[in-house]
Every structure is written in structure tokens, then in C-alpha cells.
Jmol script that loads the backbone (N, CA, C; Angstrom):
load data "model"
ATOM      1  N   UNK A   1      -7.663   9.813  14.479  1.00  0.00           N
ATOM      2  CA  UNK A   1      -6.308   9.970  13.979  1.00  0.00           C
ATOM      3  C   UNK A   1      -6.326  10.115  12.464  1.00  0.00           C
ATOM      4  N   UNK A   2      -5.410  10.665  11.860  1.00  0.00           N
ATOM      5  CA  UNK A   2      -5.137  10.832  10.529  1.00  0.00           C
ATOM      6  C   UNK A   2      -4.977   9.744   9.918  1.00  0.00           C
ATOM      7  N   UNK A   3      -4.703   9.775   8.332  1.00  0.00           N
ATOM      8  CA  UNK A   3      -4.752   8.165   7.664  1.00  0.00           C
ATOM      9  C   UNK A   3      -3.813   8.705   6.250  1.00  0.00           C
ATOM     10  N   UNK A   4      -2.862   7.899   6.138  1.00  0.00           N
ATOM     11  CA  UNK A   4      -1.892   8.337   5.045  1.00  0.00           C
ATOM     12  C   UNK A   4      -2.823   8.165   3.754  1.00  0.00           C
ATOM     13  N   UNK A   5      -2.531   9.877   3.498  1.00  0.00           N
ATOM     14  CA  UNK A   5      -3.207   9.943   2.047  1.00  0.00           C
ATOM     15  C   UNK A   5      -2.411   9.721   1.340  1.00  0.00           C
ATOM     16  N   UNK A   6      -1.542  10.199   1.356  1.00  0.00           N
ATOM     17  CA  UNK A   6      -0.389   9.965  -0.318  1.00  0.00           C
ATOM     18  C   UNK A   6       1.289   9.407   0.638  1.00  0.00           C
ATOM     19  N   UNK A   7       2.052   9.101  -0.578  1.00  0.00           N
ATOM     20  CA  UNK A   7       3.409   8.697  -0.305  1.00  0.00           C
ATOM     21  C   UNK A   7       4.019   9.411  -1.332  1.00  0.00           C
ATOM     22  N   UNK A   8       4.986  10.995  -0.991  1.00  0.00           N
ATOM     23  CA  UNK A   8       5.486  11.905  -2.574  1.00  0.00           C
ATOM     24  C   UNK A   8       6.682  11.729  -2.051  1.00  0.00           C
ATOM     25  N   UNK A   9       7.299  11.409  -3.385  1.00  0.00           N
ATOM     26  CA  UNK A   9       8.757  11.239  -4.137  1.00  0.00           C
ATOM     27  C   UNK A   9       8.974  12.420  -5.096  1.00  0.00           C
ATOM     28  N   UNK A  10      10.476  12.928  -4.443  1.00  0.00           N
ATOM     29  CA  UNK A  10      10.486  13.986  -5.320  1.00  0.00           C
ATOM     30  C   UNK A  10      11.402  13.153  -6.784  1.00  0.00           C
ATOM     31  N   UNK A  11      11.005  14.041  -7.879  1.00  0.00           N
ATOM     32  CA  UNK A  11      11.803  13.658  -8.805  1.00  0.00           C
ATOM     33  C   UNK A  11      12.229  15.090  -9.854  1.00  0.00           C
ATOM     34  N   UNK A  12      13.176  15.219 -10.877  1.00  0.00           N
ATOM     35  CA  UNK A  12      13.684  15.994 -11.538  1.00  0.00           C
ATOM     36  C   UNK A  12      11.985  15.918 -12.469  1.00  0.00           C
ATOM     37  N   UNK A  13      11.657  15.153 -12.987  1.00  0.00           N
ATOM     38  CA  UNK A  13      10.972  14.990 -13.881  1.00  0.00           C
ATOM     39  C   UNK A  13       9.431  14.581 -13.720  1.00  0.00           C
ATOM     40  N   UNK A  14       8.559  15.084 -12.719  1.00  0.00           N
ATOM     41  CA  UNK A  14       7.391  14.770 -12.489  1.00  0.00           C
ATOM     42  C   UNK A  14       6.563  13.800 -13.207  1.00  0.00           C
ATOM     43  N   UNK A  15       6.021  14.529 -14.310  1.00  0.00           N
ATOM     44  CA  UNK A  15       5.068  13.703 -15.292  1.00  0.00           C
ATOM     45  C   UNK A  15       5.897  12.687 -15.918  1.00  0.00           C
ATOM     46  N   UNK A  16       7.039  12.555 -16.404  1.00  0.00           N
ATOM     47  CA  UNK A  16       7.626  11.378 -16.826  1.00  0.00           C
ATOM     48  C   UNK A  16       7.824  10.270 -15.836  1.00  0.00           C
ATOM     49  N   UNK A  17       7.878  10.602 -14.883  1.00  0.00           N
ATOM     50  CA  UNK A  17       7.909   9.691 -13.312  1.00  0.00           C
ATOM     51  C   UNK A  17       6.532   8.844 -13.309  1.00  0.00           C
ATOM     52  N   UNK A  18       5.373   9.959 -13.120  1.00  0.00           N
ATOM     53  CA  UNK A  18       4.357   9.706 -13.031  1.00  0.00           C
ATOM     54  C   UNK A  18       3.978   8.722 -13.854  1.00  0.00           C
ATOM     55  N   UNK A  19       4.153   8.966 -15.159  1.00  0.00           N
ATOM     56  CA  UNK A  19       3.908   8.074 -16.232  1.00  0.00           C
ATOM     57  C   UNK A  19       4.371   7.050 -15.984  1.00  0.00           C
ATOM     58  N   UNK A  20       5.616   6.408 -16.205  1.00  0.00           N
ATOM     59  CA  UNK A  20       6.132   5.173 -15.760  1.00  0.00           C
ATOM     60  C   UNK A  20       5.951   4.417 -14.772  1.00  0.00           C
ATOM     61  N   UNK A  21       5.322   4.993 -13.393  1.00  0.00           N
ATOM     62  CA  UNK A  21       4.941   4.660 -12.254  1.00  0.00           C
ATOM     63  C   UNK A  21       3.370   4.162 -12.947  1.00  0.00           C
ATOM     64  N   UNK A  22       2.670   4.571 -13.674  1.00  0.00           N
ATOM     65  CA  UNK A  22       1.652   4.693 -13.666  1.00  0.00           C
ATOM     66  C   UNK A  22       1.053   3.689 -14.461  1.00  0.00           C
ATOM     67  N   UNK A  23       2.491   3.599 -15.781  1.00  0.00           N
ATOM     68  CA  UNK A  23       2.027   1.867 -16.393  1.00  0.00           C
ATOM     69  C   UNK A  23       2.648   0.620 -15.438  1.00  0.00           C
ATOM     70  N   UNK A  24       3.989   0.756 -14.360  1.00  0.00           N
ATOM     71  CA  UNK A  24       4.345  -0.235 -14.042  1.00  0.00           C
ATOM     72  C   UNK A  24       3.480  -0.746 -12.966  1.00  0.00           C
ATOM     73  N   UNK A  25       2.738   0.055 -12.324  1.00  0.00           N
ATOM     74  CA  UNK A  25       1.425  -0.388 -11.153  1.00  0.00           C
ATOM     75  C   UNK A  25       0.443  -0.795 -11.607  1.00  0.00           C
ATOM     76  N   UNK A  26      -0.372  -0.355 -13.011  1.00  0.00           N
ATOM     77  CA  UNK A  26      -1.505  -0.419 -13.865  1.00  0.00           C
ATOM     78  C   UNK A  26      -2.283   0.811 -12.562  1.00  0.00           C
ATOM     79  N   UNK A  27      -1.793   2.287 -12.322  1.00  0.00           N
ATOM     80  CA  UNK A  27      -2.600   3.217 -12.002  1.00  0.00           C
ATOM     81  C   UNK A  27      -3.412   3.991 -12.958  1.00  0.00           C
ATOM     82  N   UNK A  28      -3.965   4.896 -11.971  1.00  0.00           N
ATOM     83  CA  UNK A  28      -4.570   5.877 -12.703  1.00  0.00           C
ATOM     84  C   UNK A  28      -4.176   7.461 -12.809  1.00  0.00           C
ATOM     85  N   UNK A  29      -4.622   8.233 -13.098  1.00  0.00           N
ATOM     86  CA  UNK A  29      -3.906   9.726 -12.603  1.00  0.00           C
ATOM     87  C   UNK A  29      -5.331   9.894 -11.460  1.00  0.00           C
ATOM     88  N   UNK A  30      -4.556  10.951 -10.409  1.00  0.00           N
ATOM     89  CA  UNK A  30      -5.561  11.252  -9.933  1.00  0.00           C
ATOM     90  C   UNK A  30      -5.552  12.418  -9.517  1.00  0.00           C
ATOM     91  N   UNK A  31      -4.436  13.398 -10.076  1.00  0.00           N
ATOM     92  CA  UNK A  31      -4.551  14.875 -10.305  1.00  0.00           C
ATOM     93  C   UNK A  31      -3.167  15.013 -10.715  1.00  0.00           C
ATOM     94  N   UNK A  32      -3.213  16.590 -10.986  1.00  0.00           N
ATOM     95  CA  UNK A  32      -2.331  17.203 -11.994  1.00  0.00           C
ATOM     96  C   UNK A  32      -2.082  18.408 -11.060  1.00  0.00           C
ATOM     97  N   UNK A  33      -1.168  18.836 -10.801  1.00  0.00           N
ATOM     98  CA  UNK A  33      -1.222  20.617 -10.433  1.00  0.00           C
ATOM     99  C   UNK A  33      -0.207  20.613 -11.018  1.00  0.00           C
ATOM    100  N   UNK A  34       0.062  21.854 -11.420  1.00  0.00           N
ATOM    101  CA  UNK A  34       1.421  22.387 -11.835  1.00  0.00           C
ATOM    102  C   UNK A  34       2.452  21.917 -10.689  1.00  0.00           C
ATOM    103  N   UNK A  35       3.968  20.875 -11.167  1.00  0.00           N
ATOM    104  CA  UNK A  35       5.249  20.438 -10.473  1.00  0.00           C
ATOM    105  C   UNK A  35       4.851  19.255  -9.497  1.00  0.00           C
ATOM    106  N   UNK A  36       3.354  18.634  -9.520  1.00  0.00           N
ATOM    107  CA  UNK A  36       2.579  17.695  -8.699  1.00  0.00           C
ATOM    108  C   UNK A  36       1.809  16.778  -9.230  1.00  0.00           C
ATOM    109  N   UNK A  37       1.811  15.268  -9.955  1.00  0.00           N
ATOM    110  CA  UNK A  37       0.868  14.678 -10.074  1.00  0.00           C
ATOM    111  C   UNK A  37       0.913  13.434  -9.268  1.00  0.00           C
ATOM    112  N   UNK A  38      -0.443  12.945  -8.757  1.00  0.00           N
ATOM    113  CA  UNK A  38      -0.779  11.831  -8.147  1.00  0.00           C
ATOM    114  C   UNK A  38      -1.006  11.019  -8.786  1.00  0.00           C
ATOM    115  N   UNK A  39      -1.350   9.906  -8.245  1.00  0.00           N
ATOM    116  CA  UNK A  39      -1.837   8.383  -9.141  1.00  0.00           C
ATOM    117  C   UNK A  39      -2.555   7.474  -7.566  1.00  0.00           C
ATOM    118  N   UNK A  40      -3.434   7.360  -8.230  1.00  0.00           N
ATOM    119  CA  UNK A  40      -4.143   6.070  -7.559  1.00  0.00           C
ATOM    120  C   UNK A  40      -4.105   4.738  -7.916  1.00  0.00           C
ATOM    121  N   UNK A  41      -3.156   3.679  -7.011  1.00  0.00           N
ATOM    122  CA  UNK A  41      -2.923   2.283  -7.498  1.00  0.00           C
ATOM    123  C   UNK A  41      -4.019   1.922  -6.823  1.00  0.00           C
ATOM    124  N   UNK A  42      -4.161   0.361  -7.893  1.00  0.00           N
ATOM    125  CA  UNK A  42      -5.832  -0.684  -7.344  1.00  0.00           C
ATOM    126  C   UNK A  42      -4.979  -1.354  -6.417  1.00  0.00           C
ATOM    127  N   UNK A  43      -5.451  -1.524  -5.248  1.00  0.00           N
ATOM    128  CA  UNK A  43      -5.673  -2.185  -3.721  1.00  0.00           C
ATOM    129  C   UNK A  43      -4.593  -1.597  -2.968  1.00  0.00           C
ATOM    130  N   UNK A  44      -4.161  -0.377  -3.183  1.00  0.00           N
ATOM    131  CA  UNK A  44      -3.571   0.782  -2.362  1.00  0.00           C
ATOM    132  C   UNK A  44      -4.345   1.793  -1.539  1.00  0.00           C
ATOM    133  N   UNK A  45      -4.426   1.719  -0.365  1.00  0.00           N
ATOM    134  CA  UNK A  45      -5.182   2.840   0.303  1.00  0.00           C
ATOM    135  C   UNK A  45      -4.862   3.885  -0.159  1.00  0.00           C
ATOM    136  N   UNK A  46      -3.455   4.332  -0.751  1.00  0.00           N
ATOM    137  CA  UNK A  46      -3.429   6.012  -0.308  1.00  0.00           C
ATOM    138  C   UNK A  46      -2.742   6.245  -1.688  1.00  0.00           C
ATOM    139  N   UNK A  47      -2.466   7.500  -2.289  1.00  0.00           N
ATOM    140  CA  UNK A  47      -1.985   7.742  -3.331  1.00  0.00           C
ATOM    141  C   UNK A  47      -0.735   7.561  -3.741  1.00  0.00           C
ATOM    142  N   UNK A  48       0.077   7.933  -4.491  1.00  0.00           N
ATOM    143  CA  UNK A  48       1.192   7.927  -4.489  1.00  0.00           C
ATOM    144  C   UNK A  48       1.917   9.314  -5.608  1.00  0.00           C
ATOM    145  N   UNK A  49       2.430  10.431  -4.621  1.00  0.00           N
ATOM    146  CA  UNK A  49       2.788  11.639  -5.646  1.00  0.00           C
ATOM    147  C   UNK A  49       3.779  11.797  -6.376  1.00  0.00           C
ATOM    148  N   UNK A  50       4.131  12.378  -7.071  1.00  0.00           N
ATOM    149  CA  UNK A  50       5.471  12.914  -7.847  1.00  0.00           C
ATOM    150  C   UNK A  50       5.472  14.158  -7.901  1.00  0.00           C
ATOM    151  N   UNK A  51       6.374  14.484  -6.944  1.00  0.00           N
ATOM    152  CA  UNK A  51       6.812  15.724  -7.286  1.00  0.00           C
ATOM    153  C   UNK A  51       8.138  16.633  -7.695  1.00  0.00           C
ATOM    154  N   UNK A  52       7.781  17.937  -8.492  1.00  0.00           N
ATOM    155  CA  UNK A  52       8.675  17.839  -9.001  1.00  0.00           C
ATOM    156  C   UNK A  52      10.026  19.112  -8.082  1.00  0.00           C
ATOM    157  N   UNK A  53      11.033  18.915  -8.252  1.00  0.00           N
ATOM    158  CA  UNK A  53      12.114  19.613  -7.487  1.00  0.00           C
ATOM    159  C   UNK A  53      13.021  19.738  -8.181  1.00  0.00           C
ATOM    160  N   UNK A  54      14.009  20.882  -8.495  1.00  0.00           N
ATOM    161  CA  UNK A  54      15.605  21.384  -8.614  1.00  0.00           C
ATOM    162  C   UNK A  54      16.288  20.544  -8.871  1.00  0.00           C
ATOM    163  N   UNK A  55      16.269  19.641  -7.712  1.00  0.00           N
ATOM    164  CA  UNK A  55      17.585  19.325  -7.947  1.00  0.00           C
ATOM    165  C   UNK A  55      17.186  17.696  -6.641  1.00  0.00           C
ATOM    166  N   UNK A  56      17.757  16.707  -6.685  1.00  0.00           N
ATOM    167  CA  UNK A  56      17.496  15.501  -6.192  1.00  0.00           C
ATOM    168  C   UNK A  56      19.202  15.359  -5.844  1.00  0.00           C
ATOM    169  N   UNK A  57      19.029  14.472  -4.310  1.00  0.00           N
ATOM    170  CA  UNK A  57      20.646  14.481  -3.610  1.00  0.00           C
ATOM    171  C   UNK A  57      20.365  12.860  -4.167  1.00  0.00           C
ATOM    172  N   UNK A  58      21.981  12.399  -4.606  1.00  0.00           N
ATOM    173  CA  UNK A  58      22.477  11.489  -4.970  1.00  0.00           C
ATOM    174  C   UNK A  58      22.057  10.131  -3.828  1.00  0.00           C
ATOM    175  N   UNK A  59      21.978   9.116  -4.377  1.00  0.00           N
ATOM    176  CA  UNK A  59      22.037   8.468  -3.213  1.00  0.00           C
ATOM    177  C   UNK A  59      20.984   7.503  -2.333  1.00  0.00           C
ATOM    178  N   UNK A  60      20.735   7.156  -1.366  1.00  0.00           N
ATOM    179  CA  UNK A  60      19.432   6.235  -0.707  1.00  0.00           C
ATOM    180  C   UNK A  60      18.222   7.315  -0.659  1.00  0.00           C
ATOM    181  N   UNK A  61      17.261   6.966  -1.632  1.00  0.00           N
ATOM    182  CA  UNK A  61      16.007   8.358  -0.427  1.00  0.00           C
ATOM    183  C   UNK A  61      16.096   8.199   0.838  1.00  0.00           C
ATOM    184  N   UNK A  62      14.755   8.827   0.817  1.00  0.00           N
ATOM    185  CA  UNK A  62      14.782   8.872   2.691  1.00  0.00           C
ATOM    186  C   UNK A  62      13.616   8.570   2.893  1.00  0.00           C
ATOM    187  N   UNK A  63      13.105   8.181   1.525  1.00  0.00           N
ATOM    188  CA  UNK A  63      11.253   7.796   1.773  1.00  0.00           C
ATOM    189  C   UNK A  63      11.538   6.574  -0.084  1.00  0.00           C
ATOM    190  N   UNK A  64      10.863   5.423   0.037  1.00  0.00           N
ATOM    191  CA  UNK A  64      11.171   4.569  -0.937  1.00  0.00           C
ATOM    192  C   UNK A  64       9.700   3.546  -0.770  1.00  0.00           C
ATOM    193  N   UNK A  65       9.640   3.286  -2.564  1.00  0.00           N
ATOM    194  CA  UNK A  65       8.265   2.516  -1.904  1.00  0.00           C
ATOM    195  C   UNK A  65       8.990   0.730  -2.053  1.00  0.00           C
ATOM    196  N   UNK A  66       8.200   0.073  -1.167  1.00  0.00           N
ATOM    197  CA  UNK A  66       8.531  -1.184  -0.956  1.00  0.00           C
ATOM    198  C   UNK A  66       7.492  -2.269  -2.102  1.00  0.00           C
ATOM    199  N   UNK A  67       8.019  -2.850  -3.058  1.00  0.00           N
ATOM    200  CA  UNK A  67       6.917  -3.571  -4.405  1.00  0.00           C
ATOM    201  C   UNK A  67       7.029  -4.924  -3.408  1.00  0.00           C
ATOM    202  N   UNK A  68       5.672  -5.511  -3.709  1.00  0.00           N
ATOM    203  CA  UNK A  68       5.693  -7.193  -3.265  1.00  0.00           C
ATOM    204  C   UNK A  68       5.650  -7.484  -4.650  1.00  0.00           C
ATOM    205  N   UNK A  69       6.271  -8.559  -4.873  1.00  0.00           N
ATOM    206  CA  UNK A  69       6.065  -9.476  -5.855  1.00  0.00           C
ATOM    207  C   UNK A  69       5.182 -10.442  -6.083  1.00  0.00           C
ATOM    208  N   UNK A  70       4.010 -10.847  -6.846  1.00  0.00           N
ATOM    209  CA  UNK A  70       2.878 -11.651  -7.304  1.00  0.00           C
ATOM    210  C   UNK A  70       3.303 -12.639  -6.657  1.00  0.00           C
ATOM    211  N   UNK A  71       4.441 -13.021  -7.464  1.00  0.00           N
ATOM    212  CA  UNK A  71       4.671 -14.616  -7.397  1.00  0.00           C
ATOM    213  C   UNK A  71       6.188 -15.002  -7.489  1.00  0.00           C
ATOM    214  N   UNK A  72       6.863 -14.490  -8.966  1.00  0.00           N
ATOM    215  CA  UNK A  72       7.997 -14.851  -9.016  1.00  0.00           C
ATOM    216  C   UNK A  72       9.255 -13.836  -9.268  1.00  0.00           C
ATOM    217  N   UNK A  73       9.691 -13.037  -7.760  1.00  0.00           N
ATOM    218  CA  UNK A  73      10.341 -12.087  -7.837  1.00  0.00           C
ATOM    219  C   UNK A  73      11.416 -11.773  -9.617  1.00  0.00           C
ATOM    220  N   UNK A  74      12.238 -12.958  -9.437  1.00  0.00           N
ATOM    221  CA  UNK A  74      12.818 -12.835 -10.743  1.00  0.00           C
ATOM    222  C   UNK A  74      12.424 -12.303 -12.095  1.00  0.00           C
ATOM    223  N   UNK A  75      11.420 -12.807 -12.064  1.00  0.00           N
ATOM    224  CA  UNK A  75      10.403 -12.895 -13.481  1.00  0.00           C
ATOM    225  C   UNK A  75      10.178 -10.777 -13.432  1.00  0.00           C
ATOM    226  N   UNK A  76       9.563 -10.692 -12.217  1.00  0.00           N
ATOM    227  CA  UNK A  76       9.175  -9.147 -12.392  1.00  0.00           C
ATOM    228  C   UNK A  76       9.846  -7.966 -11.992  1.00  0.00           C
ATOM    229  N   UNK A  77      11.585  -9.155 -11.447  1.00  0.00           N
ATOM    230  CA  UNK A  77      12.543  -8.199 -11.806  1.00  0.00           C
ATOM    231  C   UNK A  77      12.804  -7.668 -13.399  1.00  0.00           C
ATOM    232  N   UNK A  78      12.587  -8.571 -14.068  1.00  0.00           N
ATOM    233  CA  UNK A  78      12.745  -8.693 -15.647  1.00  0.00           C
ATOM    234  C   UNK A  78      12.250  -7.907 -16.003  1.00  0.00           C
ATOM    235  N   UNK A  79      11.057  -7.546 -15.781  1.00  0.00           N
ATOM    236  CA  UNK A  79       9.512  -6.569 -16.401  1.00  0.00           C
ATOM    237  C   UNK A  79      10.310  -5.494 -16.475  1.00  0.00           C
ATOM    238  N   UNK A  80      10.924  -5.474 -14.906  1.00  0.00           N
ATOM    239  CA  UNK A  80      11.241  -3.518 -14.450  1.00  0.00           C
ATOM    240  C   UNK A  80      12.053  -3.240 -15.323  1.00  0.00           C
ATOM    241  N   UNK A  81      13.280  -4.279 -15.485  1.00  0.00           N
ATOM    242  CA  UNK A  81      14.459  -3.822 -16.190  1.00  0.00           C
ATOM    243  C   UNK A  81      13.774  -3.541 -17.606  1.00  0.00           C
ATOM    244  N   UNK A  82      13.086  -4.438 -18.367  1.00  0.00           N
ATOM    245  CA  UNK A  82      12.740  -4.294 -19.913  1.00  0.00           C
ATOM    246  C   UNK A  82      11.945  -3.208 -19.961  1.00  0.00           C
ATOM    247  N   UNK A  83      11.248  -2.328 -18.703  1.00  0.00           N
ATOM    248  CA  UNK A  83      10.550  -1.132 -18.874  1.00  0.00           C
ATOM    249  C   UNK A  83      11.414  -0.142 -18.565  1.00  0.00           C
ATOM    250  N   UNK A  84      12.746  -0.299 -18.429  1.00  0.00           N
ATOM    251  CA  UNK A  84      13.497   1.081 -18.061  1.00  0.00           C
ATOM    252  C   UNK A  84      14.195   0.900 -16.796  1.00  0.00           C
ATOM    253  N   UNK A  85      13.978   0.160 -15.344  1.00  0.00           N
ATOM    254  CA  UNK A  85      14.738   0.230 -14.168  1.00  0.00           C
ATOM    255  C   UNK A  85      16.104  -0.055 -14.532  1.00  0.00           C
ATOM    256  N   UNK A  86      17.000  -0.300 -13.614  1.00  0.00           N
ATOM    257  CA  UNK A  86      18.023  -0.335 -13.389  1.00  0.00           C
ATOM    258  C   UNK A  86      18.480  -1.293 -12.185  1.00  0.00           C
ATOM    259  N   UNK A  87      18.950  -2.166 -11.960  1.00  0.00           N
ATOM    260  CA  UNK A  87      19.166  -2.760 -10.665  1.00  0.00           C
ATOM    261  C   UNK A  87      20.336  -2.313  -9.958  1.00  0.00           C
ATOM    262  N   UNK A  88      19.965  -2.351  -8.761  1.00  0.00           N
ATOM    263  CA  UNK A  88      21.088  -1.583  -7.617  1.00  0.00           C
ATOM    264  C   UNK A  88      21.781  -2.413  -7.123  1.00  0.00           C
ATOM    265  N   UNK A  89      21.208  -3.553  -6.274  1.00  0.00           N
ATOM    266  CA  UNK A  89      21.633  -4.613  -5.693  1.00  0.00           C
ATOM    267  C   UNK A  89      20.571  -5.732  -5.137  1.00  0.00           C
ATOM    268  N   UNK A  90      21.238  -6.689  -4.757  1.00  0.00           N
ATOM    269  CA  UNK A  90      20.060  -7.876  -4.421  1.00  0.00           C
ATOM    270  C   UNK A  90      20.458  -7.881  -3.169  1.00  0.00           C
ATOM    271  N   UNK A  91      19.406  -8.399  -2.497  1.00  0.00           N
ATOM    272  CA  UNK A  91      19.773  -8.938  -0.952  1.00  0.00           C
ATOM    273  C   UNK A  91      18.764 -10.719  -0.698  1.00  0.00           C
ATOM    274  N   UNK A  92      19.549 -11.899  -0.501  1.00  0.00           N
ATOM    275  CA  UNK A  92      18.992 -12.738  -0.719  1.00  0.00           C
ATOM    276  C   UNK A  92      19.985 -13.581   0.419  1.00  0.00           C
ATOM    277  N   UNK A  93      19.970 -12.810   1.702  1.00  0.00           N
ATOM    278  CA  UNK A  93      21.301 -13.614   2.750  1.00  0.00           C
ATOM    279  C   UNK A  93      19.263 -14.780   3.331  1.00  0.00           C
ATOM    280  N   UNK A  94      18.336 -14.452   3.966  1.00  0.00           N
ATOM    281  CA  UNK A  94      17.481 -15.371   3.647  1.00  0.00           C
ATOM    282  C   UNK A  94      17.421 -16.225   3.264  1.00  0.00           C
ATOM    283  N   UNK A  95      17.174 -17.552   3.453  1.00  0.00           N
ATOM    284  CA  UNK A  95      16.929 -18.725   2.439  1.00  0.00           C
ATOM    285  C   UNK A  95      15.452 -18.675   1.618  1.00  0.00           C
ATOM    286  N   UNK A  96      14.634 -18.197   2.789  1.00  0.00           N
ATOM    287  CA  UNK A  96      12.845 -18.034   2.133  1.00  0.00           C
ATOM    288  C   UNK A  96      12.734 -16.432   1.597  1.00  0.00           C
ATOM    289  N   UNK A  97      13.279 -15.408   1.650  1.00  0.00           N
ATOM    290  CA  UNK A  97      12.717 -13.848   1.555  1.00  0.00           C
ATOM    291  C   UNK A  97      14.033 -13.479   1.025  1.00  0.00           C
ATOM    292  N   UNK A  98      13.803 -12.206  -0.006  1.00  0.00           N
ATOM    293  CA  UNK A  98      14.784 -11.750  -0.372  1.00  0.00           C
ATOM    294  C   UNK A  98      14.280 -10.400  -1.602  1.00  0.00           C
ATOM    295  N   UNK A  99      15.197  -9.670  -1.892  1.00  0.00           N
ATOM    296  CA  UNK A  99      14.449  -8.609  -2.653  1.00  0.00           C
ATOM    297  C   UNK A  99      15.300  -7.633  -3.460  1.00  0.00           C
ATOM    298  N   UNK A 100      15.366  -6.984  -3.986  1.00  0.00           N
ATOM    299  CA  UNK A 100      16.004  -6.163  -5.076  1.00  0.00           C
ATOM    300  C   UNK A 100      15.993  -4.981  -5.302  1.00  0.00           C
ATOM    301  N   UNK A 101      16.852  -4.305  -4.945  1.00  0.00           N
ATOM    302  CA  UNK A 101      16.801  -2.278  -4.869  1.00  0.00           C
ATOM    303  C   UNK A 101      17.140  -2.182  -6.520  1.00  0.00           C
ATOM    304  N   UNK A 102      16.009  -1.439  -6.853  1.00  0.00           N
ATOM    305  CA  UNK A 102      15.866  -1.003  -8.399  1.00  0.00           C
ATOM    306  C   UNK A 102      15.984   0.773  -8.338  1.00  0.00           C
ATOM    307  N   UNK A 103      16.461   1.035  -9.486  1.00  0.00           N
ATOM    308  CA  UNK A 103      16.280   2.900  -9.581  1.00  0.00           C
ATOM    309  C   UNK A 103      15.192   2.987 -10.527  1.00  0.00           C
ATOM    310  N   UNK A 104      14.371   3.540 -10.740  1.00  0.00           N
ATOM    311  CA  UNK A 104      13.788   3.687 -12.193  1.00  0.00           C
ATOM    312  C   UNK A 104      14.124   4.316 -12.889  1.00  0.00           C
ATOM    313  N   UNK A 105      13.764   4.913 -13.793  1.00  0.00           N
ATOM    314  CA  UNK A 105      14.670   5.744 -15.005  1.00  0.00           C
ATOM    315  C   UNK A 105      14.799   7.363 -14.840  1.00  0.00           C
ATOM    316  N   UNK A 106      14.373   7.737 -13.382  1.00  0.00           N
ATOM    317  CA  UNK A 106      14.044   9.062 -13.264  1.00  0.00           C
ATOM    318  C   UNK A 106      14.994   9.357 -11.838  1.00  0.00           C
ATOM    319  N   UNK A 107      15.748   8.250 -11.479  1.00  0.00           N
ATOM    320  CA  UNK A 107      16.383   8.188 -10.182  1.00  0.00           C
ATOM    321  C   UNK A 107      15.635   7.600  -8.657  1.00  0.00           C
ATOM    322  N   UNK A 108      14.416   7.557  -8.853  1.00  0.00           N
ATOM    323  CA  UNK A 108      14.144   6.964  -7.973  1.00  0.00           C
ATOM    324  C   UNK A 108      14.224   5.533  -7.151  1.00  0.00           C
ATOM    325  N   UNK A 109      14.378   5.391  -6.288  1.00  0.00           N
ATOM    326  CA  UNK A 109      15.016   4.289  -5.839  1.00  0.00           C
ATOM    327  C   UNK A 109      13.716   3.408  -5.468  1.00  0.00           C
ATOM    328  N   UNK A 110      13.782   2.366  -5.712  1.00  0.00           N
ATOM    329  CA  UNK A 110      12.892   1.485  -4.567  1.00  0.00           C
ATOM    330  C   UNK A 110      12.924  -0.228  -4.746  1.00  0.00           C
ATOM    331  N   UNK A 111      12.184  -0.914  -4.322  1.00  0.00           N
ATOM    332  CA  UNK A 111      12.627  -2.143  -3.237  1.00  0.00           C
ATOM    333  C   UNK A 111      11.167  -3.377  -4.135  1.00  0.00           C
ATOM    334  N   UNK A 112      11.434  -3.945  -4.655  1.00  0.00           N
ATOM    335  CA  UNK A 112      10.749  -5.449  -4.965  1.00  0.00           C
ATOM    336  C   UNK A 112      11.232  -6.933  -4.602  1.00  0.00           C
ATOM    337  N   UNK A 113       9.935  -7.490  -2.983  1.00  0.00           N
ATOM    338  CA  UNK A 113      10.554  -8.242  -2.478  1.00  0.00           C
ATOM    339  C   UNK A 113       9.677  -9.932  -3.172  1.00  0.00           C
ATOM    340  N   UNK A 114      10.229 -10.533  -2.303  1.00  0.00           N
ATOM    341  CA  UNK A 114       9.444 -11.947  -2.400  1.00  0.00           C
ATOM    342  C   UNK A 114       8.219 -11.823  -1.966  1.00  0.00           C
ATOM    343  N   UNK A 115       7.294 -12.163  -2.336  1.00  0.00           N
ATOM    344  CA  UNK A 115       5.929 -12.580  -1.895  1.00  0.00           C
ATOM    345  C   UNK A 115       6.070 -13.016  -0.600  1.00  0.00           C
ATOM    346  N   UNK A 116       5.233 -11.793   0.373  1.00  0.00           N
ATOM    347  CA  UNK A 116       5.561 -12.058   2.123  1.00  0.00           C
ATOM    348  C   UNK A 116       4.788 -13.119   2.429  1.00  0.00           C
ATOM    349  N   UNK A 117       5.307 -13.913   3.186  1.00  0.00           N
ATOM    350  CA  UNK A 117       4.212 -14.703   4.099  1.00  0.00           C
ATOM    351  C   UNK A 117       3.028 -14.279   4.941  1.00  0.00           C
ATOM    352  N   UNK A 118       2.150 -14.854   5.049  1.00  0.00           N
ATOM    353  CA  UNK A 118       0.621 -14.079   5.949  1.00  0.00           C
ATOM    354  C   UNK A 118       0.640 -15.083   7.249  1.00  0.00           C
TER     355      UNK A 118
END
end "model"
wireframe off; spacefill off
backbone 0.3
color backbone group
């Protein structure tokens, strides 16, 4: 069977995406094509793309990446915001789990939860 190589998000702004994605994970690049760059995060199987498109519909994606949090969700809600995110909303109906829809500065949407249980 196949094995997910990458996870691509389109964005207005590719390489500026990329970039910001790329210090807030501590990635690497791991190619360039013209309207396409990847990044390889440490202890991620598969890549993660940016690509670039026209025009982006308002609203929930339809593909979003899910952040775990180290340790103390709050704390690295803080990080995102002082690097540029935006917060969307919290969801904390849970007493133990709970998590935070962020945009980043390029429109992309995505999700930093509590540190899951194993």
C-alpha cells in the first residue's frame, strides 16, 4: 500500500507560508519548484507542501494540520500569536483535552491541541 508522502495546503503566498511554517516547526526546505515548496519537519513521516493558487475560498479548509502541544497548550498558543497567528476559537467543553483553531498569517487554518494521552 501507499504511505502519505506530503500533506499540501494551498495558499495565496507559497514561499512566505513556507517560511513561517518552517520557523514555527523548526523544518527544513525540502524542495522548491516553481508555485510548490515542501518542508520536512523532525519526527514527521511525511512532508508538508505549500502550494501556491489564485485565489483561496474563505472559510474552514478541507485539509488542516492538527499541532500537539509539548506541554503547555497556553504558553504555545502565545508563541503562534507573537509569530504572526491569529486565534479563531477555543474549544475546551473537556475537562482533560482541549485545543485552539489558529489562522496563520497567510490564511491558513489549523488546530493546536493539549498534549494527547498514550
Amino acid at each position: 500500500m501507499a504511505n502519505i508522502g506530503m500533506i499540501t495546503l494551498d495558499t495565496l503566498d507559497e514561499q512566505s507560508a513556507a517560511a513561517w511554517w518552517r520557523l514555527v516547526l523548526r523544518g527544513e526546505y525540502a524542495g522548491q519548484y516553481p508555485g510548490f515548496t515542501m518542508l520536512s519537519i523532525p519526527g514527521f513521516p511525511a512532508r508538508i507542501g505549500f502550494q501556491q493558487v489564485d485565489e483561496v475560498t474563505e472559510g474552514k479548509n478541507r485539509v488542516h494540520l492538527d499541532l500537539e502541544a509539548k506541554a503547555d497548550r497556553a504558553k504555545e498558543v502565545d508563541e503562534l500569536l507573537a509569530a504572526g497567528a491569529t486565534l479563531v476559537e477555543e474549544h475546551t467543553d473537556a475537562p482533560d483535552f482541549g485545543w485552539s483553531v489558529l489562522r496563520d498569517p497567510f490564511g491558513i487554518v489549523f488546530c493546536l491541541s493539549d498534549p494527547h494521552g498514550d
